[in-house]
C-alpha positions in Angstrom: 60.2 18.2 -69.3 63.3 18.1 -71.4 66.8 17.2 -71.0 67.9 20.6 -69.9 65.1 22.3 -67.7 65.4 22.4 -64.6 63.0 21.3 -62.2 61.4 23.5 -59.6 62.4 22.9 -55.9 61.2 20.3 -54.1 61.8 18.6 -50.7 65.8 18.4 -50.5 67.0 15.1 -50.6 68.2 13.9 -46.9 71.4 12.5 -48.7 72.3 15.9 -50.1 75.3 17.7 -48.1 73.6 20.5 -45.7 75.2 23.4 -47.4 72.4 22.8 -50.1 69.3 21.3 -48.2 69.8 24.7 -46.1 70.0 26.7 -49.6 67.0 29.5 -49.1 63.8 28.8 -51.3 63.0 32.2 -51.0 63.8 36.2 -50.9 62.6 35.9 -47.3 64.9 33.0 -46.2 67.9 35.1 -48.3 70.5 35.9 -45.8 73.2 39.0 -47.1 73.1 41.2 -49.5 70.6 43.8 -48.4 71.9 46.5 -50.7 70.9 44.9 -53.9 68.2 42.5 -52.4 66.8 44.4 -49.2 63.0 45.9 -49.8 62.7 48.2 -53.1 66.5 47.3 -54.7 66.1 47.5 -57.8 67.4 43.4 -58.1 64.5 42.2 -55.9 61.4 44.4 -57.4 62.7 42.6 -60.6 62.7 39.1 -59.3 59.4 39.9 -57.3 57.4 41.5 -60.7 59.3 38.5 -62.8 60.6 40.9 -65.1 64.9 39.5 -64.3 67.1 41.1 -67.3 70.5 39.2 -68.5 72.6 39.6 -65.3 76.4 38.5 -64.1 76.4 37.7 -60.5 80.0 38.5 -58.9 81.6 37.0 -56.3 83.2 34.7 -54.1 82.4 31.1 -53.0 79.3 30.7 -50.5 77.8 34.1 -50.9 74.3 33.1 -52.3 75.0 33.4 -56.2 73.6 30.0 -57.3 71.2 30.2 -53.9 69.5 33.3 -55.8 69.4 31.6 -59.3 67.2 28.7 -57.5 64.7 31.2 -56.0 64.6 32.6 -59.3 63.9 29.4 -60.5 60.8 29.5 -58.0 59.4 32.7 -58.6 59.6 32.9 -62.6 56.8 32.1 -64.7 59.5 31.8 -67.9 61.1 28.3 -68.9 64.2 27.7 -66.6 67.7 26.0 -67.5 70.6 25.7 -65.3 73.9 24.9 -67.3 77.5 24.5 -66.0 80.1 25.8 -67.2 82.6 23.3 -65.7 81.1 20.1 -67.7 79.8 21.8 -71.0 80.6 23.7 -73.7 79.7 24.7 -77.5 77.4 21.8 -78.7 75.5 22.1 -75.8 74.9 25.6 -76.2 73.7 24.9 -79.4 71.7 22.4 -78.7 70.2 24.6 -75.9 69.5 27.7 -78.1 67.9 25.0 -80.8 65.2 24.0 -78.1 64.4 27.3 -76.7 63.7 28.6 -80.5 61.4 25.4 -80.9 59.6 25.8 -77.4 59.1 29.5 -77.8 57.2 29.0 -80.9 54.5 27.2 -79.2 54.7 28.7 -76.0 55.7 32.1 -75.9 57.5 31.5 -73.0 60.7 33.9 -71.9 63.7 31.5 -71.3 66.0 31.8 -68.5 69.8 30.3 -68.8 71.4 29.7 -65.6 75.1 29.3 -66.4 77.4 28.4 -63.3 80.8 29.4 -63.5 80.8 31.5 -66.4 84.4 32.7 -66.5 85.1 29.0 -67.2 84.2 29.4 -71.0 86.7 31.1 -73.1 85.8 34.0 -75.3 84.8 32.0 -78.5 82.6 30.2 -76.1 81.5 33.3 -74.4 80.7 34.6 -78.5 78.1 32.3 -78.9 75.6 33.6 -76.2 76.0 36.8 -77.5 73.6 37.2 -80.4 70.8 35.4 -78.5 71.4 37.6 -75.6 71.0 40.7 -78.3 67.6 39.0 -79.8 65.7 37.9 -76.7 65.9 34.5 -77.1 67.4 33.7 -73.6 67.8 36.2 -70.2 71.3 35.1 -69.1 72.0 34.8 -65.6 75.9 34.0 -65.0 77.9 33.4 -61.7 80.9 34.0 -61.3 83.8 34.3 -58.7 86.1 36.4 -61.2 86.6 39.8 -62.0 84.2 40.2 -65.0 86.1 42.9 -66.4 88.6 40.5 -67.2 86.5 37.2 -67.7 84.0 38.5 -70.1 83.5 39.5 -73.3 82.8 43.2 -73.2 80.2 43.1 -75.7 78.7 40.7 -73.4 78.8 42.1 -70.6 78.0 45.5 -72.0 74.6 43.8 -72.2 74.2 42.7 -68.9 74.3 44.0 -65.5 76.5 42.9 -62.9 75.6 42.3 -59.5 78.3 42.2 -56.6 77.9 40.0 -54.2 80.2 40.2 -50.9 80.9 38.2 -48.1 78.9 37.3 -46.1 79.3 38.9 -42.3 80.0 36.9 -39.2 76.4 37.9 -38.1 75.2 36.8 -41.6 76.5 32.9 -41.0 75.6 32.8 -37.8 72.1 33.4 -38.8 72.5 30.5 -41.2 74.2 28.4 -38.7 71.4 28.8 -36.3 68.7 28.6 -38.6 70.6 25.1 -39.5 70.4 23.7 -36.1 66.8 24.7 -35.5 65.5 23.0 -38.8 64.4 19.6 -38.5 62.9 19.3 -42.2 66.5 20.0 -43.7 68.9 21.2 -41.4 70.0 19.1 -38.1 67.4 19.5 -36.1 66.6 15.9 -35.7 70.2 15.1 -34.3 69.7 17.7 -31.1 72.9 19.3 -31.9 73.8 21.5 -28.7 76.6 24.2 -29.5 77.4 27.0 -27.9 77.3 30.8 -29.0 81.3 31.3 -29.0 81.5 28.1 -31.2 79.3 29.2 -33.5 81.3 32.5 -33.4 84.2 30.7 -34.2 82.6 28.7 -37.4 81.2 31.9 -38.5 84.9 33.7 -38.2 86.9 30.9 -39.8 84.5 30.3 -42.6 85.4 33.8 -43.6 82.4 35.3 -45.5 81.6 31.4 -47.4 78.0 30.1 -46.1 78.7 26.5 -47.5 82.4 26.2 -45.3 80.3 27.4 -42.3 77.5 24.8 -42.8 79.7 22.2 -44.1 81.7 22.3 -40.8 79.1 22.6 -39.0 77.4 19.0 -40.4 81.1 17.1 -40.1 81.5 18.3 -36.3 77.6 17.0 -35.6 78.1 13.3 -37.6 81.5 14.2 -35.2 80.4 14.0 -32.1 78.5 11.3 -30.2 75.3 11.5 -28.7 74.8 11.3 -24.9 72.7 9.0 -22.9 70.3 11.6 -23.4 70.3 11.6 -27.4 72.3 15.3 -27.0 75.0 15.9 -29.2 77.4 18.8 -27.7 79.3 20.0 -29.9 83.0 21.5 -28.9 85.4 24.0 -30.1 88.2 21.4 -30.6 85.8 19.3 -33.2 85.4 22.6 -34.9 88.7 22.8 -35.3 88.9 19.2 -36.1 86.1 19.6 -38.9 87.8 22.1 -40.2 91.4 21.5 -40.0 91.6 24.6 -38.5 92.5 26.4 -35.2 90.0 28.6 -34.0 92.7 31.7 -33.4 91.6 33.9 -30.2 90.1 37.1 -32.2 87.3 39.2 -32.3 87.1 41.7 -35.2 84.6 43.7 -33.0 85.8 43.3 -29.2 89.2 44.0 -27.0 91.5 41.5 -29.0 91.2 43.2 -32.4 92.5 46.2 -30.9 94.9 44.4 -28.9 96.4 43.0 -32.1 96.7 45.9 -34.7 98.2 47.8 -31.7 100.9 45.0 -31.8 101.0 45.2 -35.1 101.6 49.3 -35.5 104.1 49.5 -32.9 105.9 46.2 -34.1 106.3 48.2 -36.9 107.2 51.3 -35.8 109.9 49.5 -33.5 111.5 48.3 -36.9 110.8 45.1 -35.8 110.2 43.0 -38.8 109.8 39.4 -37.5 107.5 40.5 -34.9 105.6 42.7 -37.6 104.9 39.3 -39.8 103.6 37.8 -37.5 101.2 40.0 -35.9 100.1 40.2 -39.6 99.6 36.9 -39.6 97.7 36.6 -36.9 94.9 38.7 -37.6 94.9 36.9 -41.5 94.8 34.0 -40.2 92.1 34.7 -37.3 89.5 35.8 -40.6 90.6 39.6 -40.3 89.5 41.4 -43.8 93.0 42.1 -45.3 92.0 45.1 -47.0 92.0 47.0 -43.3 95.6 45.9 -43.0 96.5 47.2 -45.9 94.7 50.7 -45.1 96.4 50.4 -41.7 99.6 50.4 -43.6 99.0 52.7 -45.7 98.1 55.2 -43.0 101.3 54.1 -41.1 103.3 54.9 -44.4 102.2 58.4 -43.9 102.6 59.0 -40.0 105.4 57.2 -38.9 107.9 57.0 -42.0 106.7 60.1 -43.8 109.6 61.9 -46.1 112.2 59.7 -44.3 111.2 57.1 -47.4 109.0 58.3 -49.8 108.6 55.5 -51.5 106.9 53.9 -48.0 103.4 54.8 -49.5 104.0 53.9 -52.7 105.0 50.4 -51.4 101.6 50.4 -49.0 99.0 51.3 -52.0 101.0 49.2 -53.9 100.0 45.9 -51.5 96.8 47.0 -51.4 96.1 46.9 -55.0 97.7 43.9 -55.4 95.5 41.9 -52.8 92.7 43.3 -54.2 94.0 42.2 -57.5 95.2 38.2 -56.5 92.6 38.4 -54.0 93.2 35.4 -50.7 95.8 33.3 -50.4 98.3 35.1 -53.4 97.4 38.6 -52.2 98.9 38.1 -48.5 102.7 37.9 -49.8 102.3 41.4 -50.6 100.8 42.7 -47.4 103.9 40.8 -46.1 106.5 42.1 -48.2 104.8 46.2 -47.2 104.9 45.2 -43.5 108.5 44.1 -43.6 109.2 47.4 -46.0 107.7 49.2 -43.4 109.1 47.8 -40.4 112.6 48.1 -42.3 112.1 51.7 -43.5 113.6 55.0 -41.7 111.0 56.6 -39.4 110.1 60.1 -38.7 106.6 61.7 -37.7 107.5 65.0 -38.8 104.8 65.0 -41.3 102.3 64.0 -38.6 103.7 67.0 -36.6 103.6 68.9 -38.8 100.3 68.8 -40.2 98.4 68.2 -36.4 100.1 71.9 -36.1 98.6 73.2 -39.0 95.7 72.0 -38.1 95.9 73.6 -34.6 96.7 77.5 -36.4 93.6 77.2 -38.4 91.4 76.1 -35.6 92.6 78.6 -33.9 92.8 81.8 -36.0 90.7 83.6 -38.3 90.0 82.7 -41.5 92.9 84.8 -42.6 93.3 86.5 -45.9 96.0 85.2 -48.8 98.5 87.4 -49.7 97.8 90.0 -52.5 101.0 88.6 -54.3 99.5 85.0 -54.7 96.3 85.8 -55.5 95.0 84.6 -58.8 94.1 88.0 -61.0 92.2 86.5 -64.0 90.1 90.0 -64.3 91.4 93.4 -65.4 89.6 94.4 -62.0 91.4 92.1 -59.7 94.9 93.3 -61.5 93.7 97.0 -60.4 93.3 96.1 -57.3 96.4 94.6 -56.8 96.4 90.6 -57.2 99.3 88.6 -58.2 101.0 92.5 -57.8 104.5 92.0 -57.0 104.8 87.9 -57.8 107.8 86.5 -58.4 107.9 83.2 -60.6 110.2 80.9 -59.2 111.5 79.4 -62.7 112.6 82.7 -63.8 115.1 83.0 -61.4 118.7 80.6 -60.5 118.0 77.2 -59.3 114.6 77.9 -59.5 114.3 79.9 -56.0 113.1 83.2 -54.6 112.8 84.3 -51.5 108.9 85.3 -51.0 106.6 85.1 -48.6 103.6 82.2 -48.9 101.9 82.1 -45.6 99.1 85.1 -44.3 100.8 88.1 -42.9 99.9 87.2 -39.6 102.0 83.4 -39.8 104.9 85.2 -41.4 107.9 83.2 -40.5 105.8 80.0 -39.0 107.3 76.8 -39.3 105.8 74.1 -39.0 107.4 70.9 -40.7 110.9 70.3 -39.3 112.4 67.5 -41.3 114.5 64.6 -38.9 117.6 63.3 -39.8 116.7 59.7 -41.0 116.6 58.9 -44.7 115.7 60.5 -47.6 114.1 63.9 -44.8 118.1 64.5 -44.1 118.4 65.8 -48.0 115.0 68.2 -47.7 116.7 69.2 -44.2 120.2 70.6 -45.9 117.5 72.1 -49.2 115.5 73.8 -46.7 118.4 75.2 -44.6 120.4 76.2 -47.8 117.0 78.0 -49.0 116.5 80.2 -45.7 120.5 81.0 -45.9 119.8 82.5 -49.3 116.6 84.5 -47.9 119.0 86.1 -45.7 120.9 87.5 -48.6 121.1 91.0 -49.2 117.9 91.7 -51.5 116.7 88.4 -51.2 112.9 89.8 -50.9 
């Protein structure tokens, strides 16, 4: 064994914190991530045949990045070395790459390099994987919680595949929790932890997709609370919140309070009520909701209830949502704040809702019903003869670029169905629309 292998698992040491005596020695113990580990992903057959590739594992804290390096470490028949990122750098590299050549001489053997936190090296750093990556002489397997598109060298990571991993689900940690409480070898069995399901709930829900908060809270609150004269330990929701520095907010992304709470939240906003708006949002952040609904719930809201009254109300909506998915959790929350206040501030109108629920309505409705010879497209000599695009007037020929025609099927002649209000920037396309059917009832308007 040399100075930079890494040894294969063994008994966890009772000292160690729980979030890593609980980490999963195998694909079978693996909890999340079923649609690049679950039976026949491509990810697993190669882990299973030992046949891994140079790799970048993506994503954030306590998902199971460094939890899947160790079973690799367990399954592979090639030489093994974990390196971190956070207390290394170029000589060690070297003197890595040195003793891998050496070794594979006399062994044959593939080499595996582990390297935790990757985005932490800079690109010259980064540079001097690359050509051993290109040769064979190590499989690289990098985690990371950063965008690798902008952490990584592209050459690099043109030579690797990356592999997202997301958060975990609530039902995901509670598995892990459980499994934790059960397990006498490495979890807390021995200390006859009692807990109840909405507690555990709760952990799951505050630990917000991270594993290692979930069981870390989960070992604080035990060593928390004392045993009974029965040896029980019964653990409550106020230790959780203790453990965690946390309150346990009254939510349930699935049940009757999730709904209860966007509902607040829509009709805040539609009532132009700002403050109450903000914090409704900040309720269901802080409660573990996943921010990117919010922001699709605004976005949506941008379109029904301000519509044409601000235009710029959507723009303002995608525009959060990009940048949370951008500065990610806390940074990104600002701007979810700053698009619900826009919002809430914003002129209404629903005409575009109306409108387009009308629409809808017609074509349910009616036959499929023909478009107008006029405005046909006529890209045949054929077509031409039979009269399409016959008779079409091309607005830009004519003053302010207007003519009176006629767009809609013969048989909705004259339907209306979008009837602008009077709040905003909808008052200006009111007056344009009513100054364009004055002019269609011109003399030779048509």
């Amino acid at each position: 064994m040399d100075l930079f292998e890494t040894q294969r698992e063994g008994a966890p040491e009772r000292r160690a914190p729980l979030a890593d005596r609980m980490r999963p020695r195998s694909l079978e113990e693996f909890v999340g991530q079923e649609y690049i580990l679950g039976q026949g992903r491509v990810l697993r057959r190669a882990i299973e045949a030992d046949q891994i590739s140079s790799v970048i594992f993506w994503g954030p804290p306590g998902t199971g990045k460094t939890s899947l390096a160790h079973i690799i470490t367990n399954r592979t028949g090639a030489r093994f070395i974990c390196f971190s990122a956070v207390t290394s750098g170029i000589k060690e590299i070297r003197e890595i790459i040195a003793k891998t050549k050496e070794q594979q001489r006399y062994s044959g053997k593939r080499t595996i390099l582990f390297v935790d936190e990757f985005h932490r090296f800079n690109k010259a750093q980064q540079d001097a994987f690359l050509p051993y990556v290109e040769d064979g002489t190590i499989i690289l397997i990098g985690a990371t919680t950063e965008n690798p598109s902008f952490e990584i060298n592209s050459p690099l990571l043109s030579r690797s595949r990356v592999f997202l991993f997301k958060p975990l689900t609530q039902s995901d940690i509670e598995t892990v929790l459980r499994r934790a409480l059960s397990d006498s070898e490495r979890g807390l069995g021995d200390l006859k932890v009692q807990i109840d399901p909405e507690v555990i709930g709760h952990i799951a829900q505050m630990a917000d997709g991270d594993a290692r908060v979930a069981l870390n809270a989960l070992e604080m609150a035990g060593l928390m609370t004392s045993p009974d004269k029965d040896g029980i330990r019964q653990i409550q929701l106020q230790t959780v919140e203790e453990a965690m520095q946390r309150k346990a907010l009254l939510y349930d992304r699935q049940g009757e309070e999730h709904y209860n709470i966007i509902s607040a939240f829509h009709k805040s906003i539609r009532g132009s009520d700002p403050d109450a708006a903000l914090y409704w949002l900040a309720r269901m952040l802080e409660a573990g909701e996943d921010p990117l609904y919010v922001a699709r719930r605004m976005v949506r809201f941008a379109s029904e209830d301000v519509g044409n009254a601000d235009p710029q109300a959507i723009c303002i909506a995608v525009a959060a949502k990009e940048a949370f998915h951008f500065l990610g959790s806390p940074e990104g929350e600002l701007a979810l704040a700053q698009a619900a206040v826009y919002l809430a501030t914003a002129p209404k109108s629903n005409a575009m809702e109306m409108a387009y629920d009308e629409v809808r309505k017609d074509i349910q409705e009616l036959q499929n019903l023909p478009v107008p010879l006029h405005i046909r497209n006529a890209p045949t000599k054929l077509m031409k003869e039979l009269g399409y695009a016959k008779g079409y007037k091309y607005a830009h020929n004519f003053k302010n670029h207007y003519i009176a025609q006629e767009y809609l099927p013969e048989n909705l002649r004259d339907r209306r169905y979008y009837h602008p209000s009077d709040q905003g920037y909808e008052k200006k396309i009111k007056e344009r629309m009513k100054r364009w059917e004055e002019l269609k009832k011109q003399p030779g308007a048509e």
